[in-house]
C-alpha positions as CSV (number, residue, x, y, z in Angstrom):
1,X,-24.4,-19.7,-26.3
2,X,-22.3,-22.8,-26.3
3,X,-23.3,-26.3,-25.4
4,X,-21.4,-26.7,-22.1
5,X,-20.4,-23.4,-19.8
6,X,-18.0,-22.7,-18.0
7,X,-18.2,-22.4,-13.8
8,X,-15.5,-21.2,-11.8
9,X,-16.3,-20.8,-7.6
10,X,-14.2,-18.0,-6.1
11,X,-13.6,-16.6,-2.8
12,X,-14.8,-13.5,-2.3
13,X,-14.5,-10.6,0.8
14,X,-17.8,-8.9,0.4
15,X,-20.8,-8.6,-2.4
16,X,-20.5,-4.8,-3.0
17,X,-16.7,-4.7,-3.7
18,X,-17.3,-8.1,-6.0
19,X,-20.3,-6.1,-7.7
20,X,-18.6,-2.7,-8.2
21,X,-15.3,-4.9,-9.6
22,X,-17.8,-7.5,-11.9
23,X,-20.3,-5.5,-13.0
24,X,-20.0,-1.9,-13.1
25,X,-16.5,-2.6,-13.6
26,X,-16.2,-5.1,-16.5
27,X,-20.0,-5.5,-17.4
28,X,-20.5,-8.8,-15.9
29,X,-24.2,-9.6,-15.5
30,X,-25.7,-10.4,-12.1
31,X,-27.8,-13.4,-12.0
32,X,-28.6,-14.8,-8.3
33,X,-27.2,-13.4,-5.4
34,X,-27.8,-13.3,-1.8
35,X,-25.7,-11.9,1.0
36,X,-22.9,-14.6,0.9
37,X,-22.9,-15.7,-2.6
38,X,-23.2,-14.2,-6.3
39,X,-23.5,-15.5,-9.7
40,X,-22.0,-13.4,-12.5
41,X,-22.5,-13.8,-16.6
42,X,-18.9,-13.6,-17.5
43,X,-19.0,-13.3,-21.1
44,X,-21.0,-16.3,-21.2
45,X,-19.7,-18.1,-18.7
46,X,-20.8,-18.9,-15.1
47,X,-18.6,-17.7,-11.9
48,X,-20.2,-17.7,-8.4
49,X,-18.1,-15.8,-5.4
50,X,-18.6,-16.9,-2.2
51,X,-18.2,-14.8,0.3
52,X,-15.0,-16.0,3.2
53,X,-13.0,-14.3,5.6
54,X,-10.4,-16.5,4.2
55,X,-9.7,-15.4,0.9
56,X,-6.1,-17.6,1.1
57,X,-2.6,-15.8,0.8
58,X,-2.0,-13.0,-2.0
59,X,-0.3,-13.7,-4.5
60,X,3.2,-12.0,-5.2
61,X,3.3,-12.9,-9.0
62,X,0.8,-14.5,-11.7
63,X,1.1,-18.0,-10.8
64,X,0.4,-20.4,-9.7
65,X,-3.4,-19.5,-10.1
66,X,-5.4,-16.7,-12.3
67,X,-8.6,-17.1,-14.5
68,X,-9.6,-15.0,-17.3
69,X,-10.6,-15.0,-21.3
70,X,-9.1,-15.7,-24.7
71,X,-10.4,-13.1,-26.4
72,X,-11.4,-13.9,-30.2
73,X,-10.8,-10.8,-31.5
74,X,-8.3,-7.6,-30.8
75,X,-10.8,-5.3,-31.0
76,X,-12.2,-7.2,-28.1
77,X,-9.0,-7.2,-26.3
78,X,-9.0,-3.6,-26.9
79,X,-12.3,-3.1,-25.2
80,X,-11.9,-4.8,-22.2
81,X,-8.6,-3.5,-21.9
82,X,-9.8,0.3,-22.3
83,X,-13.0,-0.6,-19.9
84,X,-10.8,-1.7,-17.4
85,X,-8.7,1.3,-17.7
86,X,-11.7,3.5,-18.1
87,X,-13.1,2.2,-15.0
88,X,-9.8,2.6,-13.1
89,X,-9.5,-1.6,-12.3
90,X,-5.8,-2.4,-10.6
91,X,-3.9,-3.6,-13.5
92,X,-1.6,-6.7,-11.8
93,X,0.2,-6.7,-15.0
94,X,0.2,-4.0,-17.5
95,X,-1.1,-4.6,-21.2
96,X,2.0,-6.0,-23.3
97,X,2.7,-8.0,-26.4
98,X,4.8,-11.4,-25.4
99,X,6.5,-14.0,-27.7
100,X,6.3,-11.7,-30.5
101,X,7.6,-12.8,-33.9
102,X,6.4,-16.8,-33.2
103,X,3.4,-18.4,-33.7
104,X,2.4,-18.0,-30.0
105,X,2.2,-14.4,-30.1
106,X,-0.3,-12.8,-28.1
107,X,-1.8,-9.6,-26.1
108,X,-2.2,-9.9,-22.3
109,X,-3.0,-8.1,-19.3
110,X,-3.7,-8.9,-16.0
111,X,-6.0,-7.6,-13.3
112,X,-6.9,-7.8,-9.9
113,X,-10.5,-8.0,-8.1
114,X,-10.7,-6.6,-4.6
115,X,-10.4,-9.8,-3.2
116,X,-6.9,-10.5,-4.7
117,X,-8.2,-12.8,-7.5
118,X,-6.1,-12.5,-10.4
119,X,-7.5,-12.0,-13.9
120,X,-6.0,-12.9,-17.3
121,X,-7.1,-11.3,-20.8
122,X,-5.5,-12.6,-24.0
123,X,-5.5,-12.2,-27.8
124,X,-3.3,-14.9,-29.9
125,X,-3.1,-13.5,-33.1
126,X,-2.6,-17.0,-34.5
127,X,-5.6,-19.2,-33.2
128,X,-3.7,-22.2,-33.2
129,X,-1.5,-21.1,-30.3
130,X,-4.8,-21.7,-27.8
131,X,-4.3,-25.4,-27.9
132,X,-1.8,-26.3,-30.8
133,X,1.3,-25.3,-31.5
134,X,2.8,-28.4,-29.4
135,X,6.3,-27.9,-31.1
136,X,6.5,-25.0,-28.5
137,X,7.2,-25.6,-24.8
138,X,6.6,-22.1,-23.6
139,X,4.0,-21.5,-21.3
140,X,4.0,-18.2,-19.0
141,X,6.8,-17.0,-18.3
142,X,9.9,-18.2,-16.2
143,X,11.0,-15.3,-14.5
144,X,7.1,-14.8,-13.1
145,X,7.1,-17.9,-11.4
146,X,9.8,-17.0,-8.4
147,X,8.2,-13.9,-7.6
């Protein structure tokens, strides 16, 4: 485990849907939980839904706001991606290779929770691209952030 974890509060619509999407879903562990509130081991790190009637407008495209994992490996990638297929998950965006043939070259997809929380999962196949490669400017992509 590392030294500091990460916590991320979400809005949630219900416990069951969150549950069915979290953990049976993706294998998120369940630590406490009571009837408006959850906490979930996501891989490691520490997200707690909160149960609202106002889960704020949904989102037509990617941005401004999503959450998700850099995935260290591709054959981690590949799991989550074929669990999340395999459990029938709503894909927001499709599994896809972007900026490929550059040093920021990477696997993503994107999925949605039942309460129209958008997740990110990525693989750089050059580590440095997580936080380096400053010569490059891009970051997402342009045409996402009108939808």
């Amino acid at each position: 485990m590392p030294l500091s974890l990460f916590h991320l509060s979400i809005p949630v619509k219900d416990i069951d849907s969150t549950k069915e999407f979290y953990v049976q879903g993706l294998g998120c562990g369940v630590g406490r939980q009571s009837s408006v509130a959850i906490t979930l081991n996501f891989h490691g790190h520490q997200i707690v839904g909160h149960v609202t009637e106002d889960l704020g407008p949904q989102q037509k495209g990617v941005y401004p706001r999503h959450f998700g994992l850099v995935c260290r490996t591709e054959e981690e990638w590949n799991n989550l991606r074929d669990r999340a297929r395999t459990n029938r998950l709503k894909f927001f965006r499709e599994p896809r290779r972007r900026f490929s043939d550059t040093p920021l070259e990477h696997l993503t997809f994107f999925l949605e929770d039942p309460s129209y929380n958008l997740l990110v999962f990525k693989h750089y196949f050059n580590a440095n691209a997580v936080f380096g490669e400053q010569t490059f400017s891009q970051i997402g992509d342009a045409h996402e952030r009108n939808e």
